[in-house]
C-alpha positions in Angstrom: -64.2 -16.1 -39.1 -62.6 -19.7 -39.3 -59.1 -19.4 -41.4 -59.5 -23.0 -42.5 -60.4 -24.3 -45.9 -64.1 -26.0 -46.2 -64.3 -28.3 -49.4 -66.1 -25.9 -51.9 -64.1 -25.2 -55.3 -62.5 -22.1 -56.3 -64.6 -19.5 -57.0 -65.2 -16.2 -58.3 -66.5 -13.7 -56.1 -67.3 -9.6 -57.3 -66.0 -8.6 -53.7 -62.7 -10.5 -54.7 -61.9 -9.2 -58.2 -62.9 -5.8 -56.8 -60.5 -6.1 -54.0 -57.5 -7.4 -56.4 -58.2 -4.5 -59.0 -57.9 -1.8 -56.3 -55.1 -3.4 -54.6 -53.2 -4.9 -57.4 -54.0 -3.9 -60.8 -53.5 -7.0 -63.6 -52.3 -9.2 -61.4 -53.8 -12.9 -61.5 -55.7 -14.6 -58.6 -57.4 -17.4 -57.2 -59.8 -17.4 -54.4 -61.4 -20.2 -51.7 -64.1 -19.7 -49.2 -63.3 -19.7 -46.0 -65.5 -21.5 -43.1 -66.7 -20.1 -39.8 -68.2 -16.9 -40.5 -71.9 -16.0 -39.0 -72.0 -12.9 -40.5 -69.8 -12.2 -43.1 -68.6 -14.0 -46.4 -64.6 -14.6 -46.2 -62.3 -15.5 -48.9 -58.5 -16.7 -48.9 -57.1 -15.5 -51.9 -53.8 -16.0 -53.6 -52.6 -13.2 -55.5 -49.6 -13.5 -58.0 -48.8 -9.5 -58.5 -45.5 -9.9 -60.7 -43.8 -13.2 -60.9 -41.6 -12.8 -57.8 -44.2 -11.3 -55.9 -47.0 -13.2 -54.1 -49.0 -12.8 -51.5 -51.9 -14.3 -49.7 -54.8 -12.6 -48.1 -58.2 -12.8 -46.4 -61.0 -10.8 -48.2 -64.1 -10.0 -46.1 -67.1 -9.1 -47.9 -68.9 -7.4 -44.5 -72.3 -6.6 -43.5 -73.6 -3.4 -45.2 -73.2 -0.9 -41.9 -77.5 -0.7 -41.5 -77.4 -4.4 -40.6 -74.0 -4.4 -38.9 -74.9 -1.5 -36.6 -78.0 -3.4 -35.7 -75.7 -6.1 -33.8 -73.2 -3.8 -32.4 -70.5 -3.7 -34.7 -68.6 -0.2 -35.0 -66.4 -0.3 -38.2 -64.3 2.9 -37.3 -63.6 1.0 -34.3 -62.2 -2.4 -36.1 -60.0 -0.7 -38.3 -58.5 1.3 -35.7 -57.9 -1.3 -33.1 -56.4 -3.5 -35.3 -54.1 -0.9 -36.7 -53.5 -0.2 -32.6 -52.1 -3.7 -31.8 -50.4 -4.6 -35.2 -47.2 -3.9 -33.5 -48.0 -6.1 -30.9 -47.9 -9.3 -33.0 -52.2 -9.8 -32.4 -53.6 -9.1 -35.5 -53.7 -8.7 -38.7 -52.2 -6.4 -40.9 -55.4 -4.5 -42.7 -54.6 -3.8 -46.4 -57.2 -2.1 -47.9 -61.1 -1.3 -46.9 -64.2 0.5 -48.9 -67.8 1.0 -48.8 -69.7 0.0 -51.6 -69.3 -2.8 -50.8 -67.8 -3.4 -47.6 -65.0 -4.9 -48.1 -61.7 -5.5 -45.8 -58.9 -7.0 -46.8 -56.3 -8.5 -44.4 -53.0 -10.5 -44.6 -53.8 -13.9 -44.0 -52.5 -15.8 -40.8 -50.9 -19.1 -41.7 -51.4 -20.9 -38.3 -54.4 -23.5 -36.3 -57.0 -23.7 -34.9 -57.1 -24.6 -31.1 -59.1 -28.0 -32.0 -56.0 -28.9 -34.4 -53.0 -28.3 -32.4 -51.6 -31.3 -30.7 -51.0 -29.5 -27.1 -54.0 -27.6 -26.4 -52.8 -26.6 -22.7 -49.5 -24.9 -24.5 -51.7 -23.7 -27.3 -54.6 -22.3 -24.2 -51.7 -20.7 -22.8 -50.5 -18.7 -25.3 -54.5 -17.0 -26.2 -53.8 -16.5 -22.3 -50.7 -14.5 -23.2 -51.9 -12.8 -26.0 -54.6 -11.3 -24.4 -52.5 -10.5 -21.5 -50.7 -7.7 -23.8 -53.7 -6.8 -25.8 -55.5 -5.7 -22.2 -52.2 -4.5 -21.0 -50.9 -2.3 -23.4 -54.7 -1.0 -24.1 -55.4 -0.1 -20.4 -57.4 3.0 -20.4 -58.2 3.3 -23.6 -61.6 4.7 -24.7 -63.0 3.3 -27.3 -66.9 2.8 -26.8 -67.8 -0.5 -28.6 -72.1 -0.8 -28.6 -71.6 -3.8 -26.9 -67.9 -4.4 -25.9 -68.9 -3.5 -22.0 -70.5 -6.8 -20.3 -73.4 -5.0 -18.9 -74.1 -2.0 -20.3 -73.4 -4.1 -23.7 -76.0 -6.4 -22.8 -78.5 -4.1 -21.6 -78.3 -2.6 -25.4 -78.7 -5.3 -27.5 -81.6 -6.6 -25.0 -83.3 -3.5 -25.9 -82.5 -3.7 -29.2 -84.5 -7.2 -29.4 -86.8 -6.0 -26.9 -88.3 -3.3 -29.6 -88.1 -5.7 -32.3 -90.0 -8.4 -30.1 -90.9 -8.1 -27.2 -92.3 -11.5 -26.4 -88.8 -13.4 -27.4 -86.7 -10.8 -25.2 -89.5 -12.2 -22.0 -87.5 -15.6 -22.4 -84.1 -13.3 -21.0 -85.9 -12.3 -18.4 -84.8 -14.8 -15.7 -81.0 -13.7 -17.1 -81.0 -9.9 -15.4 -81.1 -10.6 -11.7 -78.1 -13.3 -12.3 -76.2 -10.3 -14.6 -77.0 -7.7 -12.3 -75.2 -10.1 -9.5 -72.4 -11.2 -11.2 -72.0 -7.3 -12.2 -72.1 -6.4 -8.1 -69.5 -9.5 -7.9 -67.0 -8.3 -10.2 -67.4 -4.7 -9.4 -65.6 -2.0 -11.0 -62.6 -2.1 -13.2 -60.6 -0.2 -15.5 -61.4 -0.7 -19.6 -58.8 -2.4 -21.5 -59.0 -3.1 -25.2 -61.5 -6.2 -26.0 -61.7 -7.8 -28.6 -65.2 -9.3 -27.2 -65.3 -12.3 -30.0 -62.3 -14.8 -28.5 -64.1 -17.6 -30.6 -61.8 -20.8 -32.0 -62.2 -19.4 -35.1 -60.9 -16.1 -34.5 -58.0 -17.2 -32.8 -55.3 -18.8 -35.3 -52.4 -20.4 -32.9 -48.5 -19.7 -33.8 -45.7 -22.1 -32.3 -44.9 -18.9 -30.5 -47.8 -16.9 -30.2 -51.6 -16.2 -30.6 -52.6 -14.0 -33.1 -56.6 -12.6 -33.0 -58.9 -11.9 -36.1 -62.1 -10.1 -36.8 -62.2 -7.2 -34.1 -65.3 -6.3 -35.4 -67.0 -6.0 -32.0 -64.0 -4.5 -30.4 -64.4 -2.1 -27.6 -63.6 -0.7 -24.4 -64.4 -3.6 -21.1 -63.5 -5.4 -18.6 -60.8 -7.3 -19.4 -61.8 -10.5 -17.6 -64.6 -10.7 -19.9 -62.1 -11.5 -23.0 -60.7 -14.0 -20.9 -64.3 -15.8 -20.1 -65.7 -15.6 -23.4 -62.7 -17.3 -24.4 -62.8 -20.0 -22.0 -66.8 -19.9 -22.7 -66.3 -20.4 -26.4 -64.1 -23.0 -27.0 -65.0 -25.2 -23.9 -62.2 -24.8 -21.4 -62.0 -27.6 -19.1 -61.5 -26.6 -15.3 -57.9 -28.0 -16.1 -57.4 -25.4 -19.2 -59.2 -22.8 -17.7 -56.5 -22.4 -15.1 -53.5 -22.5 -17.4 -55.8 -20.0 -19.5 -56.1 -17.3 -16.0 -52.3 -18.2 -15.0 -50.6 -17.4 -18.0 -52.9 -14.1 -18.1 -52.0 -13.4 -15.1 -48.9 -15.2 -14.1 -50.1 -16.5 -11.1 -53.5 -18.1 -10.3 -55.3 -15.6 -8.6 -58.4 -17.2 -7.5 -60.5 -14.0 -7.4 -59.7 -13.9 -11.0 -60.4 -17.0 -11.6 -64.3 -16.3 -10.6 -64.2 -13.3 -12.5 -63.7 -15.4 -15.6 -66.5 -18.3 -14.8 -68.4 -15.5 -14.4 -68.3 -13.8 -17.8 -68.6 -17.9 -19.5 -72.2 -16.8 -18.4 -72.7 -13.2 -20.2 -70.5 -14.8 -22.8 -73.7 -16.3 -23.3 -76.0 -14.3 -22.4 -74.3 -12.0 -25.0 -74.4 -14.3 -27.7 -77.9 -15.6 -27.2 -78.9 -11.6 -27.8 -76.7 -11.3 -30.4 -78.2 -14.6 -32.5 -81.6 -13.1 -32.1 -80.5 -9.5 -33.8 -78.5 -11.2 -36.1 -81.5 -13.3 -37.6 -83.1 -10.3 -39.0 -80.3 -9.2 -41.1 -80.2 -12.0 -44.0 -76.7 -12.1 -45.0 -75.9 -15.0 -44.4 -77.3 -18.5 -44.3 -77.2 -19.4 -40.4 -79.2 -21.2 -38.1 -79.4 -18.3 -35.3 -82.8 -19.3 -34.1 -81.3 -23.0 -32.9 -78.0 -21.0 -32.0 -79.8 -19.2 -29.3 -81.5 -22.1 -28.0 -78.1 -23.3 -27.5 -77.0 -20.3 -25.5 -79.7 -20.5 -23.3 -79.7 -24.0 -22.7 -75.7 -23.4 -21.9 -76.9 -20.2 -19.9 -78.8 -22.4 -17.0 -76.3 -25.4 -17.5 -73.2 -22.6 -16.6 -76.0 -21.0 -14.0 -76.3 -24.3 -11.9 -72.7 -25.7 -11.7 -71.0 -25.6 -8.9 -68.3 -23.4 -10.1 -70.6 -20.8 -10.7 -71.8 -20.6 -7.5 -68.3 -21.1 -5.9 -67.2 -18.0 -8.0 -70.6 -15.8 -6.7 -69.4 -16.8 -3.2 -66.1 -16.0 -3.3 -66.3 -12.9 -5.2 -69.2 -11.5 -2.8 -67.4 -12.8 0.4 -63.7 -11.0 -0.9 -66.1 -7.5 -1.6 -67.2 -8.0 2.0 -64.1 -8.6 3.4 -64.7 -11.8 4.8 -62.9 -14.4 2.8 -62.1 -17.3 4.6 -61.7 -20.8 3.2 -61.4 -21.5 -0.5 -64.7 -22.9 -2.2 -64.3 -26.2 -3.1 -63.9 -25.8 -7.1 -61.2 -23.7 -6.2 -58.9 -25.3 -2.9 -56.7 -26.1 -6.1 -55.5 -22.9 -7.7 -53.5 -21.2 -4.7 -50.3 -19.6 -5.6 -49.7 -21.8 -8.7 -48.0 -19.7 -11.1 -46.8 -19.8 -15.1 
């Protein structure tokens, strides 16, 4: 979900007064869509509740839990994570949530979006922070998320499309050998908190921090994978991507640094799944049968590059203990640090 205005006039949506009469009997509002969101309907809404008191809020009309559970979203698992890291400063603070219908309602984050702050290093830097603490603070946790983990995520909602149709899952099939060697790359780790959606628009930028939205897919994973579906997402450059992985980790670790090119791949891989699911649940109008195309286009363009390869090498090499020089796309990142 995207926490910026699009040009449609204020409107009047059920979810809305619903949410205002639970919340705030007889108080007065006025409501805006909001833009971005692929499977929900979002609304920022001003509410005057006395007249010193007003506050401003995001209210989420959500899938209905049948088509929401068919694309890996766990609501339990939203409301608790979010209540987990409140005190963190990355998210949200959730004000109210029912049924029929699903409905959340959130404060709303006054802030930008990456593509609209004027220093997009800084601004890169600080989702590199921010997820720094979520991961940190979260290590351990367990929390199963459908599709939080990379691979075992994957090899869900694969099925998932595979029983549905089988003929469009064939066009993944190329996609397992690569996951199953990027998985033997990366090799084991301990689960963090993700929040497994670091998309621009669920990232709103502070001058002093990053705050995260919608944790709908939130789970435990490896924590590199928040990190390269980030950098996937909003289109790191090599430049960005390494302020992105040295304020993470304070210094450029270039092991790390493959880990995270990595995951731009089931980033994709993910998403391309996910766009097929999603298509079957009409709740919104979205092109998902283009979006995937897209994903898999990106999928062989990210599966080609050099930097891909270079991360394969060095990963595989470091596991065998025979890491010598540096890959090329990486004789850059030694010991720089934040």
């Amino acid at each position: 979900m995207t926490q910026s205005l699009n040009n449609v006039a204020a409107c009047d949506p059920p979810c809305v007064r619903q949410a205002v009469a639970r919340l705030w009997p007889g108080a007065t509002w006025s409501a805006e869509p909001l833009d971005g969101g692929m499977t929900n309907r979002n609304f920022k809404v001003e509410v005057q509740i006395t007249d010193r008191e007003q506050r401003t809020v995001v209210v989420q009309e959500q899938l209905p839990d049948a088509l929401a559970a068919r694309v890996g979203i766990h609501r339990e698992n939203q409301v608790r994570a979010m209540a987990m890291v409140l005190d963190l400063g990355l998210a949200p603070e959730v004000l109210g949530q029912w049924t029929e219908p699903r409905v959340l309602v959130s404060e709303f984050v006054e802030g930008a979006l990456l593509s609209a702050v004027p220093d997009r290093v800084h601004a890169t830097a600080l989702v590199g922070q921010a997820l720094a603490k979520l991961h940190k603070h979260t290590q351990g946790v367990v929390m199963t998320g459908p599709i939080s983990d990379p691979y075992s995520g994957t090899a869900w909602i694969l099925n998932q499309v595979k029983s549905e149709a089988p003929a469009t899952a064939e066009t993944f099939a190329w996609t397992m050998d690569i996951l199953a060697r990027i998985q033997a790359a990366c090799g084991p780790y301990t689960p963090s908190l993700l929040h497994s959606d670091v998309s621009e628009g669920n990232v709103i930028i502070l001058p002093d921090r990053a705050v995260l939205i919608d944790w709908e897919y939130v789970g435990a994973g490896d924590p590199y994978y928040d990190v390269g579906d980030f950098a996937e997402k909003v289109k790191l450059s090599s430049s960005e991507e390494e302020a992105l992985l040295c304020a993470y980790d304070g210094v450029l670790v270039p092991t790390s640094l493959a880990m995270a090119r990595l995951y731009r791949f089931v980033s994709m891989l993910r998403e391309a799944l996910w766009s097929v699911r999603a298509g079957t649940t009409g709740f919104t109008e979205f092109d998902y049968a283009n979006y995937a195309r897209a994903c898999l286009a990106r999928m062989r363009e990210i599966s080609q590059s050099s930097e891909f390869a270079d991360s394969l090498h060095l990963l595989e090499n470091t596991n065998q203990g025979e890491m010598n020089d540096l890959p090329p796309s990486f004789m850059r990142v030694r010991g720089r640090r934040s």
